[in-house]
Each structure stands twice: as structure tokens, then as C-alpha cells.
C-alpha positions as CSV (number, residue, x, y, z in Angstrom):
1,X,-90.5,56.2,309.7
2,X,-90.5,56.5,313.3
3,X,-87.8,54.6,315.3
4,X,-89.0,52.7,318.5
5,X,-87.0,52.5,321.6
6,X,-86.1,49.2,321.1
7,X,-85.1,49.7,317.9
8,X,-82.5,52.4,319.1
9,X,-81.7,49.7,321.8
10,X,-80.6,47.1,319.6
11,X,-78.6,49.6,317.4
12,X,-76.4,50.7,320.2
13,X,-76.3,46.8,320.2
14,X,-74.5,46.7,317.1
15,X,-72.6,49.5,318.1
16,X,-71.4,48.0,320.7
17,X,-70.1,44.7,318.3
18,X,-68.8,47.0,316.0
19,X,-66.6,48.4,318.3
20,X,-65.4,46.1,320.6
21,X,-67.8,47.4,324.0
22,X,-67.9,44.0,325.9
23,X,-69.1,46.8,328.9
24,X,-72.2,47.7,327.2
25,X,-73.0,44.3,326.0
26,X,-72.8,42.5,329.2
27,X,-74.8,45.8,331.2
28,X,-77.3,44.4,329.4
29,X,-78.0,40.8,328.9
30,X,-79.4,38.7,332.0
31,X,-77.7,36.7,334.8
32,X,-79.4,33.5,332.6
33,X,-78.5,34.4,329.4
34,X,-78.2,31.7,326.4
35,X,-76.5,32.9,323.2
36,X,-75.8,30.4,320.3
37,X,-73.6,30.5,317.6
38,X,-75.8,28.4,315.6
39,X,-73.7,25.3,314.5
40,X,-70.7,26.2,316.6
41,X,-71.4,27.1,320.1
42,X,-74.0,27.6,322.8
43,X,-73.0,29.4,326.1
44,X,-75.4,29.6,329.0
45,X,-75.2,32.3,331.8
46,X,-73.8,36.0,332.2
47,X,-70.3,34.6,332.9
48,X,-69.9,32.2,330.3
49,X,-71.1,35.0,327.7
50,X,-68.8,37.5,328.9
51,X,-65.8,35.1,328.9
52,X,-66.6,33.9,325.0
53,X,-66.5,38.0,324.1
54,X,-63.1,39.1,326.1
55,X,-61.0,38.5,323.3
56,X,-63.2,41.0,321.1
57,X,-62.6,43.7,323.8
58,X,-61.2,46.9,322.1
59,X,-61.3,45.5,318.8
60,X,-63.1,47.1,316.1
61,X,-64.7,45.1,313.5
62,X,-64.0,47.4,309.5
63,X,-67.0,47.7,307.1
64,X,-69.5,46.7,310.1
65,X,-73.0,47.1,308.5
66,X,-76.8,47.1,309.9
67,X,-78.8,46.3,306.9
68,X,-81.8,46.1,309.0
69,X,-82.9,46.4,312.3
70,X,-87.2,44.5,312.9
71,X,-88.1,44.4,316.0
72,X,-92.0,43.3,317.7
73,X,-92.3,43.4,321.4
74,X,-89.8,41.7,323.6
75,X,-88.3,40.1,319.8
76,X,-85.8,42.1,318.2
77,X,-83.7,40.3,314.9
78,X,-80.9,42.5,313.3
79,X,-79.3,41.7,309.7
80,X,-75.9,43.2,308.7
81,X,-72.3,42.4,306.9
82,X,-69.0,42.9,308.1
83,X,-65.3,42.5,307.6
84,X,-63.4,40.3,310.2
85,X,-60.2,38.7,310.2
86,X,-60.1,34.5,310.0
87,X,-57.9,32.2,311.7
88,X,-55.6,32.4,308.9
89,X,-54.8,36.3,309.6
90,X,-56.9,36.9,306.2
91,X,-59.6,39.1,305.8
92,X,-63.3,37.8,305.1
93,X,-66.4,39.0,304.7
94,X,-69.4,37.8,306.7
95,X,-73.1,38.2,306.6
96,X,-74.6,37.9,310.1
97,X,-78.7,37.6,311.4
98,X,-79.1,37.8,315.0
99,X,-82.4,36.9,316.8
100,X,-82.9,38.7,320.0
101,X,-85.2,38.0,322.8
102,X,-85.5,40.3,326.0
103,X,-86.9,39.3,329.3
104,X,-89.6,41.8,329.3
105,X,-90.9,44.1,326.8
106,X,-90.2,47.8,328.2
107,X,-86.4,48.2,329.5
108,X,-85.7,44.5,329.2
109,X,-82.4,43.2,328.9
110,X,-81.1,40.5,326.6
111,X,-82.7,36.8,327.8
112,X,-81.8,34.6,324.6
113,X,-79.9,35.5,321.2
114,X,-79.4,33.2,318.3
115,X,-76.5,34.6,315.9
116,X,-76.3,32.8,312.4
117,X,-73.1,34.3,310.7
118,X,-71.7,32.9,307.1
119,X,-68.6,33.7,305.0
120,X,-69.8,35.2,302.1
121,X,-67.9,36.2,298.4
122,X,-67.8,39.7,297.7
123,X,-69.6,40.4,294.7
């Protein structure tokens, strides 16, 4: 299976979570950018965005997964699991599915993300 360049795009994405790369992330998302949390928090514009991920600078998030990776034109969504602390100290594990939308199709950079991430039971 061939992989597109927006598919290698959005795995250096994920790298960039996984590892704790607020640099790369916010290199490439707009001045505009809205990212939701869906049923926790929605943060509009480049400043806002990078504020919300300073605390995740450096940090490196264990057993970070990318089950899947679709993407279609300027539309990317990305499906993984992953091991994070909660507020408690306590380790969880979470299953995440992130929506992407670029500004333009070719070279674009990050416009609009919806992240939809649920504590799950390890089976």
C-alpha cells in the first residue's frame, strides 16, 4: 500500500503527541486554528492552542499507538491508544480519534481538529 504525503504528515503528527514536540505541532497549525476536546474544551487561535499544550512539552506519552491513519484531501482522521497519567497520579489507558482538517490540500497546515479521547479498560 502506498503511503501519501499526507499520510506521512499526520504520522509525524502523532509523533510529535507521543513525544511531547509542542515545536512541531504549533509549526504547523494556522494563526485561526480551532481544536476541541469534544465534551471538555474548545480553544480558538494559534495562541490559545499552544498555551493548552505547554504543559505536555517534553513529556512523553508510554504505549502511544497509531491504529490507523485515513486520510482524503484536505481531511485527515487518526485512531490510536495510549497510556497517560490521570489526575490522580494513576496510570490509564485511553483510546483517542482525532479529525483533522487542513487549510488547503497540498502543504496545508492544521485549520480545525476535533479530538474525541475515552478511558478505556484493558482487556
Amino acid at each position: 500500500m502506498t503511503i501519501t504525503k499526507n499520510q506521512e504528515f499526520f504520522q509525524k503528527v502523532n509523533e510529535s503527541f507521543a513525544n511531547g514536540d509542542v515545536d512541531f505541532l504549533m509549526d504547523h497549525v494556522t494563526e485561526d486554528i480551532h481544536w476541541e476536546m469534544v465534551g471538555e474544551i474548545k480553544v480558538q487561535g494559534k495562541q490559545k492552542v499552544s498555551e493548552m499544550f505547554e504543559p505536555m512539552r517534553g513529556e512523553k506519552i508510554e504505549n502511544y499507538v497509531t491504529h490507523n491513519i485515513i486520510t482524503h484531501g484536505n481531511t485527515a482522521v487518526i485512531h490510536g491508544s495510549m497510556n497517560m497519567p490521570k489526575e490522580d497520579g494513576s496510570m490509564a489507558t485511553y483510546a483517542f480519534c482525532d479529525l483533522y482538517k487542513l487549510d488547503k490540500f497540498k502543504n496545508g497546515k492544521i485549520k480545525e481538529v476535533k479530538a474525541f479521547l475515552i478511558e478505556v479498560n484493558e482487556a
